[in-house]
C-alpha positions as CSV (number, residue, x, y, z in Angstrom):
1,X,62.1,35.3,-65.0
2,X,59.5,32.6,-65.1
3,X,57.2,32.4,-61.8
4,X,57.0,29.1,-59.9
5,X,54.3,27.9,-57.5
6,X,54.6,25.8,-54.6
7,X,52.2,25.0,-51.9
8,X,52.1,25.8,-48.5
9,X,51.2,24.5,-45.8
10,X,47.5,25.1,-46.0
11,X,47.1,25.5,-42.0
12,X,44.7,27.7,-40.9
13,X,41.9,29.0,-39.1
14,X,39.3,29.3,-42.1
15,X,38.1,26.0,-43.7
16,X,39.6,25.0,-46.9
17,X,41.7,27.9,-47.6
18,X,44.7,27.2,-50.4
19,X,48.0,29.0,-49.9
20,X,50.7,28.9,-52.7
21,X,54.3,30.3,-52.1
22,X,56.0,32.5,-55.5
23,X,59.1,33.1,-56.1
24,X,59.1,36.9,-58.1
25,X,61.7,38.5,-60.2
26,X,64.2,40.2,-58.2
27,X,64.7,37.0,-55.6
28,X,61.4,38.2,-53.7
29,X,58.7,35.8,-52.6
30,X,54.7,35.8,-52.6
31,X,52.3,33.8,-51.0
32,X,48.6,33.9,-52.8
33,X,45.3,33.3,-50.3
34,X,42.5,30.8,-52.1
35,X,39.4,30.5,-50.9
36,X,39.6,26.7,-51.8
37,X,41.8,24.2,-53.8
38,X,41.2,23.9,-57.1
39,X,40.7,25.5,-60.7
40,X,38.6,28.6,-60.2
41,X,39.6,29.5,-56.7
42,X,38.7,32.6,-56.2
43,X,42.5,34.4,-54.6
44,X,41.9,36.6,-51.6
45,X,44.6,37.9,-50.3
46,X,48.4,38.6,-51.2
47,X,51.4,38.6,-49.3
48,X,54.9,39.9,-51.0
49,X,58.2,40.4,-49.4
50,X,62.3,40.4,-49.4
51,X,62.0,36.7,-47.4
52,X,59.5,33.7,-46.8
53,X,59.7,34.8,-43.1
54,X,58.9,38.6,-43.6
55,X,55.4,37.4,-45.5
56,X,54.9,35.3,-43.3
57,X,55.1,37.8,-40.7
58,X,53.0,40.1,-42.7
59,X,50.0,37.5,-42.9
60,X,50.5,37.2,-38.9
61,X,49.8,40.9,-38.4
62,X,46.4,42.6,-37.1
63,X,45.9,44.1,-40.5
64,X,46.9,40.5,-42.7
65,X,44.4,38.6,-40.4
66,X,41.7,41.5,-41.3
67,X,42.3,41.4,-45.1
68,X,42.3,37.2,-45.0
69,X,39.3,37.2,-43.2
70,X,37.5,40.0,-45.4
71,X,38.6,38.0,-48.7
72,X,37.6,35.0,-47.5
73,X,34.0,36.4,-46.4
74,X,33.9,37.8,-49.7
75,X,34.6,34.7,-51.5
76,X,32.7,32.7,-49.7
77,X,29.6,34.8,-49.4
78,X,29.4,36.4,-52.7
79,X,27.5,39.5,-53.0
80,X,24.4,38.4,-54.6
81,X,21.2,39.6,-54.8
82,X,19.0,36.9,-52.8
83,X,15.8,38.9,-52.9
84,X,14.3,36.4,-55.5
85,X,14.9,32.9,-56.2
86,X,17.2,33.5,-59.2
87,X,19.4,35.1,-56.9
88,X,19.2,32.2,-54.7
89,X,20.2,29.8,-57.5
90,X,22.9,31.8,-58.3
91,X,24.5,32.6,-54.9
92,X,24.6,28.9,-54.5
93,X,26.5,28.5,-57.6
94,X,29.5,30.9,-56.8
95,X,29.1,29.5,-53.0
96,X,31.8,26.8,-51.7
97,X,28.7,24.1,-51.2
98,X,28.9,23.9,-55.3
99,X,32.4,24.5,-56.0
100,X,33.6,21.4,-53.9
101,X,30.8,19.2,-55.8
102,X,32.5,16.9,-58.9
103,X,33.4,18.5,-61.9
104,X,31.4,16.4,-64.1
105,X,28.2,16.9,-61.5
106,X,29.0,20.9,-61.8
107,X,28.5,20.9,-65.8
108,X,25.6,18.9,-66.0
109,X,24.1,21.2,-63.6
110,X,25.1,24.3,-64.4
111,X,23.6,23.9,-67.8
112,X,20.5,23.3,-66.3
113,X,20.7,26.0,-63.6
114,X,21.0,28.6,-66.7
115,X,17.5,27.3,-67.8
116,X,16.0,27.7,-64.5
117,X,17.2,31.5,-64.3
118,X,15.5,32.5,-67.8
119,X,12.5,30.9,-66.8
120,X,9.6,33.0,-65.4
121,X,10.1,31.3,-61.7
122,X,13.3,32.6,-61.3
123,X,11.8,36.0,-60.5
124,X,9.7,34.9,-57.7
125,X,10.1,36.8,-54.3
126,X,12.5,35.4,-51.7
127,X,9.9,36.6,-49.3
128,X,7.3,34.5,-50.8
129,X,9.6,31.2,-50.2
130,X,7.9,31.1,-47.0
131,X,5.4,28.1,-44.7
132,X,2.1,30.1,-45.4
133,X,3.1,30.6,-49.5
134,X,4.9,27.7,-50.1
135,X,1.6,25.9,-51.7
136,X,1.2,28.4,-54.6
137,X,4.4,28.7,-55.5
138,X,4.8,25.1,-55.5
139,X,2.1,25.5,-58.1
140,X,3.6,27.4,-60.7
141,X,7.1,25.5,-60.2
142,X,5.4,22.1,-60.9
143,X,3.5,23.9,-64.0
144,X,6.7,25.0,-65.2
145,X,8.4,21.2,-64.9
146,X,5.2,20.0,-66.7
147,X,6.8,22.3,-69.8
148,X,10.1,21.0,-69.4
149,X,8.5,17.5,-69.4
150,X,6.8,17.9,-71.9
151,X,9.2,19.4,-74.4
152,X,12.2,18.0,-73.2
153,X,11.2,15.0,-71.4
154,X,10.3,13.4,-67.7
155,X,14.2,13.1,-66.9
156,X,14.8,16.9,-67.5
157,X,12.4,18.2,-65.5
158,X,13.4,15.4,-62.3
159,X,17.1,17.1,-63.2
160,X,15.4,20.5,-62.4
161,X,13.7,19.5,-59.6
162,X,16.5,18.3,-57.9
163,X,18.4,21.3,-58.4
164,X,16.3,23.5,-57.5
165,X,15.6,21.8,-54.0
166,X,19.0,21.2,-53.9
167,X,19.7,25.2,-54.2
168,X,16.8,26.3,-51.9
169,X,17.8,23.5,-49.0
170,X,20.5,25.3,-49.2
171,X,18.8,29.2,-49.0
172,X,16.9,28.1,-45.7
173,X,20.3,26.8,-44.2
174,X,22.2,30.4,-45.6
175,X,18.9,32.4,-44.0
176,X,18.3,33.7,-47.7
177,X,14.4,31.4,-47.5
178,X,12.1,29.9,-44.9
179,X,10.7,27.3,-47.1
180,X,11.7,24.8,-50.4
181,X,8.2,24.7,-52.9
182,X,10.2,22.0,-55.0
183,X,9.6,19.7,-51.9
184,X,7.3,17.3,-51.9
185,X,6.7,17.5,-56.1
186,X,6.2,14.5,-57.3
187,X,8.8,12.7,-60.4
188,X,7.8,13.0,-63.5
189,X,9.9,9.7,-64.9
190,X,9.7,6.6,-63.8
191,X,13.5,6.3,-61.9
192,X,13.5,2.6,-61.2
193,X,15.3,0.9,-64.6
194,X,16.4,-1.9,-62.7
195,X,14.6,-4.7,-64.3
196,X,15.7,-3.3,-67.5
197,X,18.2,-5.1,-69.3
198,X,19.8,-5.2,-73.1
199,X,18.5,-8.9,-74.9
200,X,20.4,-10.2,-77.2
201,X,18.6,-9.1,-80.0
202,X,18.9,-5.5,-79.3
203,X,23.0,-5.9,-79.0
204,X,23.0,-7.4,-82.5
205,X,20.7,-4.2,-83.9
206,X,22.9,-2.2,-81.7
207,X,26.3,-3.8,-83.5
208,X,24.4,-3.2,-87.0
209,X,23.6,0.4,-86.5
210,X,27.6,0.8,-85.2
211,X,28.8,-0.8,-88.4
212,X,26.7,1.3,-90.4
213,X,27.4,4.4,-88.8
214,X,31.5,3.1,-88.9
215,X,31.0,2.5,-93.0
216,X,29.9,6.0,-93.6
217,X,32.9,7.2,-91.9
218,X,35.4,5.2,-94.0
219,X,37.1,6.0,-97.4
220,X,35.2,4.3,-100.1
221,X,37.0,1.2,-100.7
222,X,38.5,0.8,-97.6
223,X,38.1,-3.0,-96.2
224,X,35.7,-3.0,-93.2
225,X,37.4,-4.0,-89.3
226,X,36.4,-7.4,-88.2
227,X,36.3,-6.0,-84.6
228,X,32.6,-4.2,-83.0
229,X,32.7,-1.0,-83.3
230,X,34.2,1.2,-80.6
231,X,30.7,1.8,-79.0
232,X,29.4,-1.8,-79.6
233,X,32.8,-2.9,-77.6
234,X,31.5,-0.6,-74.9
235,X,28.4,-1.5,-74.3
236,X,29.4,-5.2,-74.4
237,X,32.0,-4.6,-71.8
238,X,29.2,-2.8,-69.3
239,X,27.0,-5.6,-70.4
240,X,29.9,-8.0,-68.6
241,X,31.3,-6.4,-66.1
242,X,28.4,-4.4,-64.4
243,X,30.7,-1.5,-64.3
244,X,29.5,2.7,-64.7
245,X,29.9,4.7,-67.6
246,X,32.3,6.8,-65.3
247,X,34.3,3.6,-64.4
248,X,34.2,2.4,-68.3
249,X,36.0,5.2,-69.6
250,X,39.1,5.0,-67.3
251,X,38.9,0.9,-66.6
252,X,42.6,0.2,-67.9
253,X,45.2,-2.6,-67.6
254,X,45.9,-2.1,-64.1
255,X,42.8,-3.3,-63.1
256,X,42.6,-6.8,-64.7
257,X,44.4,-9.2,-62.6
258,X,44.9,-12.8,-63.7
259,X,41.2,-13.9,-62.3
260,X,39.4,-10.9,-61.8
261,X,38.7,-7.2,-62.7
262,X,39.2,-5.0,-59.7
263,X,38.7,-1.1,-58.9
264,X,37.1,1.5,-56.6
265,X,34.0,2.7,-57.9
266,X,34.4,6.8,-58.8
267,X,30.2,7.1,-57.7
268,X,31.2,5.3,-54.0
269,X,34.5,7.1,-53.7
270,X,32.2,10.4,-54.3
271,X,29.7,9.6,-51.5
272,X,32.6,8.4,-49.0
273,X,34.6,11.7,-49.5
274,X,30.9,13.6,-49.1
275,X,30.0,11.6,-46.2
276,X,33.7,11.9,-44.6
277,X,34.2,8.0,-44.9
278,X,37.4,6.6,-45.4
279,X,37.4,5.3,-49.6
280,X,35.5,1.9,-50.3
281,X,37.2,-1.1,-51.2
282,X,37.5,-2.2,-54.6
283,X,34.6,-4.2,-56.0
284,X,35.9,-7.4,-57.7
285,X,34.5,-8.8,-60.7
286,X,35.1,-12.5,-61.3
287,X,36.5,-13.1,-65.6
288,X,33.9,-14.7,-67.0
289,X,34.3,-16.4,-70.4
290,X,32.6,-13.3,-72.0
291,X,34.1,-10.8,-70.4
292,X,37.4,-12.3,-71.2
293,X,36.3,-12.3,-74.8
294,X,35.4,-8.6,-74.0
295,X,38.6,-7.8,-73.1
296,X,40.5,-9.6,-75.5
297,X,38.8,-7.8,-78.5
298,X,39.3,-4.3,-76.8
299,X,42.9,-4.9,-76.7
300,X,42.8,-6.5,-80.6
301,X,41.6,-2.7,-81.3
302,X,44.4,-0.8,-79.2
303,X,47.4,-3.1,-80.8
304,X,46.2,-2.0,-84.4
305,X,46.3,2.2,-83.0
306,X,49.6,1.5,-81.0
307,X,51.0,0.2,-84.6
308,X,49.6,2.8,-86.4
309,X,50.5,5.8,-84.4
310,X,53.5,4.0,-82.2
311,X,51.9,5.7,-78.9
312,X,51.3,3.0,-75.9
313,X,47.8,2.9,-74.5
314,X,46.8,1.7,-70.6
315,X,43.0,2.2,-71.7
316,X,40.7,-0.6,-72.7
317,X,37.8,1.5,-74.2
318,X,39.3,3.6,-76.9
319,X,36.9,6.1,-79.2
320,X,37.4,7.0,-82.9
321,X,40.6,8.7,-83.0
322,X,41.8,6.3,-80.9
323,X,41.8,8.1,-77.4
324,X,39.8,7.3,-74.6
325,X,36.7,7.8,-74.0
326,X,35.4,10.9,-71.7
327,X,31.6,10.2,-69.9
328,X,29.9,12.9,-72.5
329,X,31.5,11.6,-75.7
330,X,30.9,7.7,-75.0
331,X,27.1,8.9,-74.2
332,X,26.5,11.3,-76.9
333,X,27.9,8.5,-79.2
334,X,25.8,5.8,-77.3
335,X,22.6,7.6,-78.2
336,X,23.7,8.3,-81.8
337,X,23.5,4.6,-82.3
338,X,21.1,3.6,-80.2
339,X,18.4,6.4,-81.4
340,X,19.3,4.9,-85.4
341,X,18.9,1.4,-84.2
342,X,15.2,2.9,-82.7
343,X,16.2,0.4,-79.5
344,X,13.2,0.7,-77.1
345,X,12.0,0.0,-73.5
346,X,7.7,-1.4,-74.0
347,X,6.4,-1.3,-70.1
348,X,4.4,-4.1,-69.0
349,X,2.3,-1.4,-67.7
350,X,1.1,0.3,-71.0
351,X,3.6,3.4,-70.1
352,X,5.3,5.1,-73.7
353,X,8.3,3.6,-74.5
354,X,11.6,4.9,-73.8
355,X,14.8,4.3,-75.0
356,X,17.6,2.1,-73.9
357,X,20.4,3.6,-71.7
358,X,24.1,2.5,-71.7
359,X,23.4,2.1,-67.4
360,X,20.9,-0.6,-68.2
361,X,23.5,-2.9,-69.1
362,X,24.2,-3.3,-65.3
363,X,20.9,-5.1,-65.3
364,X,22.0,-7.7,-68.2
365,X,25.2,-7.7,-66.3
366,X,22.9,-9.0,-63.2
367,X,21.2,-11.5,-65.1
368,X,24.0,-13.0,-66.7
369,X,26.0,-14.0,-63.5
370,X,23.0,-15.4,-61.7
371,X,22.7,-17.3,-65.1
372,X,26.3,-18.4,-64.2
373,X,25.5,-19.6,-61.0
374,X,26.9,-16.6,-59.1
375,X,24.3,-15.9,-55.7
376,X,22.1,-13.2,-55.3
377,X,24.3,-11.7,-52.4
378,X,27.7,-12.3,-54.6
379,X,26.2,-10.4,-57.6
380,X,24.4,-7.6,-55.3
381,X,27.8,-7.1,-53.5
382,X,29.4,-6.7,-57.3
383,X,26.9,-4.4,-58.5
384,X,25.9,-2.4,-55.1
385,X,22.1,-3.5,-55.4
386,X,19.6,-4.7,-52.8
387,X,19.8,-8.8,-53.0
388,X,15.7,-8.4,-53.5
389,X,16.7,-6.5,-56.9
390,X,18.6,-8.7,-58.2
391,X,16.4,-11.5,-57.8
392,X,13.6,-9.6,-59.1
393,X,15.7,-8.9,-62.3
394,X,17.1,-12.6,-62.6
395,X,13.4,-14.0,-62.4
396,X,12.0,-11.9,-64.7
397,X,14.5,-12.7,-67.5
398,X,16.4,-15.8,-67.1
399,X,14.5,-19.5,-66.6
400,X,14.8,-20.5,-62.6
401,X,16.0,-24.2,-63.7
402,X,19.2,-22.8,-65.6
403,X,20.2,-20.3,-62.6
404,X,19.8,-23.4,-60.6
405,X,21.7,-26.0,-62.8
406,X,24.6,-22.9,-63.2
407,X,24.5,-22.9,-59.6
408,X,25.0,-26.6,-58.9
409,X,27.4,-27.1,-61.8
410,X,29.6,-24.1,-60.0
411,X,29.4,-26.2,-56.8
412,X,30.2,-29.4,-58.3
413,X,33.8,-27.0,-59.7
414,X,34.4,-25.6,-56.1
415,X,34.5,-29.1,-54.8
416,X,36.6,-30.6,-57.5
């Protein structure tokens, strides 16, 4: 006989706690203890019996509240060895302050976290995560992120940083440390990318590089697609509508409305839910001539895979195999292009160059509508920017008289 789950009611005494009723062979019932909702629960307790009310009974007892409680302590609390700050890492991992994080935040992480554990910090002594040692052992964290820097980049060893402050914020709160050394360390990248923008030239070498990389993917005589390539077509559409590579991948027909693009943001639904805020409203996007053009080239692409494989598609950004795109493959693609193009930042201030990112398209998306005539507040309330920054980015790149004539000419069409 097949087992089927249902949920319970979930009320109880212990925060976040799953239940989930069974049926079993035999007409019997089950009702599974989680620590939490979601994949990777850890279960904690068990209740079986002739009748829903019987288990239910059973859970009520002295001895069911004892072996919920113990589970959930045990879960919750995993028994780690905290002595040294690998063991703090990883009791923060398996601890419920992780697990609830996003799922896409807990691979990116994780993958770093490993690193951190086979380096030689990971072996310091809890009891040297303390006020009066907290300077040395700052020392050989920041010697250890110059490494990282330096073989992997400034980004990667910010991304370690932050975890590991993360982690040990979290082993003074848990009692497991006194003190965080990967306070107070300084960035090793530059974070502020916001006056960086895609020019036009670096969208055509961008296209180029896509069409080559396209060609040597097709069978030999096979007549080349008019249409951008799938990751040209996605950079053009952050380039237009400002939106996330997050918010990219699932943007669909639903969200295009006859004057406007409109959805809820997946980064501000993240910190509303974190912050116990009620979800934000959706930002609107006015259609613009390009983004309409945009849009009406993504589609061109889905009509010629719905033909093909007879399978109807909600999705505007579809990949090579005509699917969707996830957040890792449209960014592993992205830079697959981008690094054969050899598309680079040049500082004004004489720092290296770095490359272009997909996210810095929300900068051309900035200039673009103050070039339209749209104000600094409208386009800072589209893009979730300080109005400051996106003045600073529409001076640097676009002529003041054309963000003024825009402006008047979009006045002159609001009063007619």
């Amino acid at each position: 006989m097949p087992t089927t789950t249902k949920r319970g009611s979930g009320s109880t005494s212990l925060p976040g706690v799953n239940k989930i009723w069974r049926a079993l062979p035999g007409g019997r019932v089950a009702r599974d203890w989680y620590a939490w909702r979601g994949k990777g629960a850890p279960a904690i307790a068990r209740f079986e019996a002739a009748t829903r009310a019987a288990v239910i009974e059973q859970e009520s007892s002295v001895e069911g509240a004892k072996l919920i409680a113990q589970g959930y302590a045990e879960a919750t609390h995993p028994k780690v060895d905290t002595r040294t700050l690998g063991g703090i890492l990883t009791a923060w991992e398996g601890s419920p302050a992780f697990i609830h994080r996003a799922h896409s935040t807990k691979r990116n992480e994780r993958n770093a976290l490993k690193q951190i554990g086979s380096a030689g910090i990971a072996k310091t002594p809890a009891k040297f995560l303390t006020p009066k040692s907290v300077k040395a052992v700052r020392r050989d964290i920041r010697t250890w992120l110059q490494k990282v820097a330096d073989e992997q980049g400034p980004r990667a060893a910010d991304v370690r940083k932050e975890i590991l402050s993360k982690a040990l914020n979290w082993g003074i709160d848990e009692g497991y440390c006194e003190a965080n050394p990967a306070d107070g360390i300084e960035d090793f990248s530059y974070s502020d990318r916001s006056d960086i923008i895609w020019l036009g030239g670096e969208l055509m070498g961008f296209e180029s590089a896509g069409r080559a990389a396209r060609r040597k993917l097709m069978k030999k005589d096979a007549p080349e697609p008019e249409e951008p390539p799938d990751t040209t077509l996605a950079l053009l559409l952050a380039c237009y509508s400002g939106l996330r590579r997050e918010d990219l991948c699932r943007f669909a027909d639903p969200h295009i409305g006859e004057h406007a693009i409109a959805l809820k943001p997946l980064k501000a639904q993240r910190r509303a839910r974190t912050a116990g805020k009620k979800a934000p409203a959706d930002i609107i996007i006015p259609r613009t001539p390009e983004l309409n053009a945009v849009i009406a080239l993504c589609r061109q692409v889905r009509a010629k895979w719905e033909e093909k494989d007879k399978i109807k598609r909600a999705h505007l950004l579809l990949n090579s195999r005509g699917r969707p795109w996830t957040p890792a493959g449209l960014t592993s693609s992205f830079i697959k292009v981008r690094d054969a193009a050899k598309i680079l930042h040049v500082y004004d201030d004489g720092r290296n160059p770095e490359p272009k990112r997909l996210h810095d398209a929300r900068g051309t998306f900035v200039t673009h509508m103050r070039c339209l005539g749209y104000t600094k507040e409208e386009v800072a309330e589209m893009v979730g920017w300080d109005t400051d920054d996106v003045d600073r980015v529409a001076k640097k790149y676009a002529d003041a008289d054309r963000i003024a004539l825009a402006w008047l000419e979009r006045l002159k069409r609001r009063a007619g």
